[in-house]
C-alpha positions as CSV (number, residue, x, y, z in Angstrom):
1,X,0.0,0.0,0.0
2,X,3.0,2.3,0.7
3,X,4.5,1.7,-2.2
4,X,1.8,2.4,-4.3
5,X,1.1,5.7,-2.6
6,X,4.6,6.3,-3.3
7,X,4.2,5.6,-6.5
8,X,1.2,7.5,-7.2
9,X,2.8,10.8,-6.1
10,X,5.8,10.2,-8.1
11,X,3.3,9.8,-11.5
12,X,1.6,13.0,-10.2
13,X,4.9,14.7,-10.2
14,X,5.8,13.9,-13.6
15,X,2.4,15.0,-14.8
16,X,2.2,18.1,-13.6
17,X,5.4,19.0,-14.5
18,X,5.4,17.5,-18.0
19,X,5.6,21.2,-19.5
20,X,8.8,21.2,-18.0
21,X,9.9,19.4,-20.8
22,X,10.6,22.4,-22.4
23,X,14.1,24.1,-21.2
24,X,12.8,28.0,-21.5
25,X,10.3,26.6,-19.1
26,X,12.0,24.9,-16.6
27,X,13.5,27.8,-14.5
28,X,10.4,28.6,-13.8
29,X,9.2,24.9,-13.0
30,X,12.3,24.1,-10.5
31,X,11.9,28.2,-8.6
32,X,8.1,26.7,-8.0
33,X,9.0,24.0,-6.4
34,X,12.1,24.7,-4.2
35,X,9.9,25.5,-1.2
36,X,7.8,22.5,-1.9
37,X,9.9,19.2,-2.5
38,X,13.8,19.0,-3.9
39,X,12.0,15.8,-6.1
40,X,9.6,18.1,-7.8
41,X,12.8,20.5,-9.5
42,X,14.9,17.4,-9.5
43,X,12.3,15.4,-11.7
44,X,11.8,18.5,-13.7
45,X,15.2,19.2,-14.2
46,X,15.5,15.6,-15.5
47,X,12.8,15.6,-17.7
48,X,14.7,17.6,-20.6
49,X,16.8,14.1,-20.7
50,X,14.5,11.5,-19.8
51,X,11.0,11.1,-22.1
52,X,8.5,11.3,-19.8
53,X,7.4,7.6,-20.8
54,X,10.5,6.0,-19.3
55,X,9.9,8.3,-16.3
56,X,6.5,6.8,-15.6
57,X,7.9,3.5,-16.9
58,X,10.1,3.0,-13.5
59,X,8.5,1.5,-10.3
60,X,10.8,3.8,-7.8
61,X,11.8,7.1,-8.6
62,X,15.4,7.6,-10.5
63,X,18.4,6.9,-8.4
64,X,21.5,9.0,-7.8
65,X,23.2,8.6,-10.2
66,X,20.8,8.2,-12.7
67,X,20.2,11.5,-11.8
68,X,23.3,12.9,-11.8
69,X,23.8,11.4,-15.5
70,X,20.7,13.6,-16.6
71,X,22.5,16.5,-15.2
72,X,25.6,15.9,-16.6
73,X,23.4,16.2,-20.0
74,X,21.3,19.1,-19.2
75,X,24.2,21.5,-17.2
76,X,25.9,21.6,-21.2
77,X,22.4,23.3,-22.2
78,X,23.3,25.9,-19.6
79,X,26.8,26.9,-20.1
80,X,28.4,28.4,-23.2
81,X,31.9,26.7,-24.8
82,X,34.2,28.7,-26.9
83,X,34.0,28.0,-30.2
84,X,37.3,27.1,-31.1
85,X,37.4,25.0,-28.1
86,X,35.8,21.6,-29.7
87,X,39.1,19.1,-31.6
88,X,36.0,17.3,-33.2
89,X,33.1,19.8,-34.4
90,X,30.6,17.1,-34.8
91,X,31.0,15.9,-31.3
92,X,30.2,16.4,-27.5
93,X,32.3,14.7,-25.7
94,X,31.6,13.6,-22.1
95,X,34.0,12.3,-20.4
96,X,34.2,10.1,-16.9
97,X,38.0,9.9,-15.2
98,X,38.6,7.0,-12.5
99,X,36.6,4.2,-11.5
100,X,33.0,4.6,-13.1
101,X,30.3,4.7,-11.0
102,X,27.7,5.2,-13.5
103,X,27.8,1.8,-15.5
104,X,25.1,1.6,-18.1
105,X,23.4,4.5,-16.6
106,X,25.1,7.0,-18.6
107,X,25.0,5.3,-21.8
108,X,21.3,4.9,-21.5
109,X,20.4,8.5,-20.3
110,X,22.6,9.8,-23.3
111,X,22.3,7.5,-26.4
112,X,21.3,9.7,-29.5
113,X,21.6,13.0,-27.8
114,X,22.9,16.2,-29.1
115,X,24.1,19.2,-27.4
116,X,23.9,22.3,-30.1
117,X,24.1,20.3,-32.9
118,X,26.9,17.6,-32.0
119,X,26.5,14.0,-31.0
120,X,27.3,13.2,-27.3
121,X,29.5,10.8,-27.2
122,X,30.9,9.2,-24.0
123,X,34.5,8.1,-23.0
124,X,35.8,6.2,-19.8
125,X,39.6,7.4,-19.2
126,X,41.7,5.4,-17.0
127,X,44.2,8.6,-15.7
128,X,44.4,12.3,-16.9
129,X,46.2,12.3,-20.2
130,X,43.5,12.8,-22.6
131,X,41.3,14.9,-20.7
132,X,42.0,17.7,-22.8
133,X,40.0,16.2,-25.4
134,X,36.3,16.0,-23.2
135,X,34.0,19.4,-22.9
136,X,33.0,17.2,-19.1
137,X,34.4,15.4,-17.0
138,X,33.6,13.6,-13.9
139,X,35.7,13.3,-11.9
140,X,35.1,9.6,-9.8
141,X,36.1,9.4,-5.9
142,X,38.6,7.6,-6.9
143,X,40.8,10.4,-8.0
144,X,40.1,12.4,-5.4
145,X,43.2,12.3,-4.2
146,X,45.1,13.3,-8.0
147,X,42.6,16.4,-8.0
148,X,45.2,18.9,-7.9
149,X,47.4,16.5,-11.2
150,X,44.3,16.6,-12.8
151,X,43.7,20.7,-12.2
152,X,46.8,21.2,-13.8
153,X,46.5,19.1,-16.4
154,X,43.4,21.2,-17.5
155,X,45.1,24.3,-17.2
156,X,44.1,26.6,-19.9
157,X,41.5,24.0,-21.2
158,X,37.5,24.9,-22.2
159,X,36.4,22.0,-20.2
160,X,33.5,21.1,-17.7
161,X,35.0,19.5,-14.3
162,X,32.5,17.6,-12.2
163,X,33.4,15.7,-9.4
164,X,31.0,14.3,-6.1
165,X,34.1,14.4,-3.3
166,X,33.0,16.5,-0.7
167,X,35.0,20.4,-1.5
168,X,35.4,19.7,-4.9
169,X,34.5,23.1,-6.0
170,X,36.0,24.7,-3.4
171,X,38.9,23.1,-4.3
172,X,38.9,24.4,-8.0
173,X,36.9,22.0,-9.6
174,X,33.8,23.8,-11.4
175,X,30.6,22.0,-10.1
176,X,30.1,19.6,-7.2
177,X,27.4,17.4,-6.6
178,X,26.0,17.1,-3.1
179,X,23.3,14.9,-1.1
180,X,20.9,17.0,1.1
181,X,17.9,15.1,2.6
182,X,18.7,12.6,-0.2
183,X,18.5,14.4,-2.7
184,X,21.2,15.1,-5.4
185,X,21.7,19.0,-5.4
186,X,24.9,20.8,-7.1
187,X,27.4,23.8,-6.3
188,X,29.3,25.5,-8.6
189,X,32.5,27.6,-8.4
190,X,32.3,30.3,-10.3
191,X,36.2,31.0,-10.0
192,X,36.9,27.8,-11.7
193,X,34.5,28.3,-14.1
194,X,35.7,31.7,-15.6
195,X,39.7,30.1,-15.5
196,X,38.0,27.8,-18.1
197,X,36.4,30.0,-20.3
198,X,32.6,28.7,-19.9
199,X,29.5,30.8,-19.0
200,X,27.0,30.2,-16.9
201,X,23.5,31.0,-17.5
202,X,21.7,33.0,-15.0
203,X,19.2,30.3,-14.7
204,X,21.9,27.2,-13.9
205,X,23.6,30.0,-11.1
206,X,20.5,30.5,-9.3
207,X,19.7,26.9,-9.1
208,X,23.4,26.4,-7.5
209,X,25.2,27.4,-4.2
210,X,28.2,29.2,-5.5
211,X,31.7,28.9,-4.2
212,X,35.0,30.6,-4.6
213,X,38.0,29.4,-4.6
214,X,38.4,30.3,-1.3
215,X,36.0,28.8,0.2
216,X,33.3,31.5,0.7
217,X,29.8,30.4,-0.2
218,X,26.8,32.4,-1.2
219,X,23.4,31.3,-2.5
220,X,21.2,28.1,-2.5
């Protein structure tokens, strides 16, 4: 019985915030429902990835990191590359360094997709020489301890870093994911972000806490 209650409110999520589905929409969507439930802008948020079919398709609602794969997706929808920073023109690449924690999760959130035009395409790299080549990475736990190697490696580079270690961003890597009340939430440090070159969207920032590289929060 508690299950399907459970279940029930989930569908009722999804189809009320179907609309969502359209990205100049969903600011609006997730800023309704911060005061409400962190599921309601996280579901929302995901629905520019996921078809609402496969959504309502699932008995539970989406794990972590099947969450954290959509956003992977949707933060490149957000933030603006240089031009001249893409080696392959046709391509998006996406990138995950270390041990992957994602498995088929990734693959199946982002087979066929396109970010402005280029096919996503997904690599799995084993240590830090070819990161050059990715617009985002994520950065596994497993590396936490290289962070700094793999900051320097970057240096200069257009590219996306996304890591889950607790002070990531603080630490100089661009956006952090976090757990709070179980649900997957994200900071971003906006230092980082302007050494590589990439803008934000208003709309991604306000979603965000924002860190500096100092360690001085602000926001969410």
């Amino acid at each position: 019985m508690g299950l399907r209650i459970a279940r029930n409110e989930h569908l009722r999520i999804v189809r009320v915030d179907r609309w969502c589905r359209n990205i100049d929409r969903l600011h609006t969507c997730i800023s309704a429902g911060r005061g409400q439930a962190a599921l309601k802008w996280t579901i929302a948020f995901m629905l520019v990835t996921f078809s609402t079919h496969a959504i309502e398709a699932q008995t539970n609602p989406p794990s972590e990191y099947q969450i954290e794969a959509a956003f992977l997706f949707n933060f490149a929808k957000f933030v603006d590359w240089p031009t001249d920073s893409f080696t392959n023109p046709h391509s998006f690449a996406i990138c995950v360094l270390g041990k992957d924690p994602f498995g088929h999760l990734l693959d199946d959130a982002l087979l066929n997709k396109t970010i402005a035009d280029r096919s996503v395409v997904i690599e799995r790299l084993k240590d830090n020489s070819a990161v050059r080549r990715c617009q985002t990475v994520f950065v596994s736990s497993s590396e936490s301890a290289h962070l700094a190697e793999i900051l320097e490696s970057l240096r200069g580079a257009n590219v996306l870093l996304v890591g889950e270690t607790a002070g990531f961003a603080a630490s100089g890597g661009i956006i952090e994911f976090t757990l709070e009340d179980g649900h997957v939430r994200f900071t971003i440090n906006t230092d980082a972000a302007d050494r590589a070159g990439l803008k934000f969207s208003a709309k991604l920032l306000s979603l965000a806490k924002i860190v500096h590289d100092e360690g001085h929060s602000k926001g969410g």
